[in-house]
N, C-alpha and C positions, 0 to 999 in steps of 0.2 A: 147524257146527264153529267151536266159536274160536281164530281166529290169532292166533297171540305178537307180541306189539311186535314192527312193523319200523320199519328207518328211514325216511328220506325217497327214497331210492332202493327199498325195498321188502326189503331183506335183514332179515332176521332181527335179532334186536339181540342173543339169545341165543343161540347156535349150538346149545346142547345142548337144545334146545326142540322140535327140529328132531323129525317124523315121517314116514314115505311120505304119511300123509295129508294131515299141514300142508302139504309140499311139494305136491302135488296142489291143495289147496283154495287154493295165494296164487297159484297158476297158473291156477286157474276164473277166482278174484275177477279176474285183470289181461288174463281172454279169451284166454291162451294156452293149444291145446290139446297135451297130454302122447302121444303115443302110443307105443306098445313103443321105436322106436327111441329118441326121444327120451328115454325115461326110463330106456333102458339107460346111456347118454352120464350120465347126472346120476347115476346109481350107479357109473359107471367112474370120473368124478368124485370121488365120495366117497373111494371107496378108495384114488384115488391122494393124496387130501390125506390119509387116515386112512396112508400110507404113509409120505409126503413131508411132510409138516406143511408144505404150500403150495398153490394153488392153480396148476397150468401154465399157460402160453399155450395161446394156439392150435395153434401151433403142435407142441408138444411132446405136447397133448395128444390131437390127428390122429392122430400117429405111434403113442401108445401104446394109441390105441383099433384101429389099421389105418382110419382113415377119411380119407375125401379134405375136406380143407381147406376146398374151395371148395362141394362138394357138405352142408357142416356148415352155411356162412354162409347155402345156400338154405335150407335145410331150418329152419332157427330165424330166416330175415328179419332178421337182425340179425348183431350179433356173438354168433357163439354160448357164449362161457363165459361172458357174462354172466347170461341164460337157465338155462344151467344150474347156474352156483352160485348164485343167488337161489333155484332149487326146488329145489335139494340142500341148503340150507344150511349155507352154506359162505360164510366171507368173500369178498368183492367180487374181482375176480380186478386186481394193481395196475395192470395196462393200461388199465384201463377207469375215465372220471371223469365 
């Protein structure tokens, strides 16, 4: 499969490009694996910027999923909205540089 121009951090460059599968396959290419919960997170994702025309924190976005905060940052080794709006495509969330 061919993936759409991303930037140098790996987002998307066109958002509307965006598919379950591209999302999938920029997640193969950078070794991160996707499983049910994680990719439920990247569709709750979606819908709240398809809602909000924004990206949440962390924090707000814990609350709107019902998920524990702390138990998100293990689960994606990182901060996790960045994870997930890169394979959601979805702009870069502005906390993160």
């Amino acid at each position: 499969m061919e993936i759409p121009e991303r930037d140098g951090d790996g987002y998307l460059v066109d958002m509307s490009t965006w598919t379950p599968e591209i999302g999938r396959a920029m997640a193969e290419l950078d070794g991160v694996e996707l499983d049910d919960v994680k990719w439920e997170q990247i569709l709750k994702a979606r819908e709240y910027y398809e809602d909000h025309a924004v990206v949440p924190p962390i924090r707000k976005f814990s609350k709107y999923i019902g998920a524990d905060q702390k138990e998100m940052f293990k689960m994606w080794m990182t901060g996790p909205m960045k994870p997930i709006t890169k394979y959601g495509g979805l702009p870069k969330p502005t906390g993160c540089v």
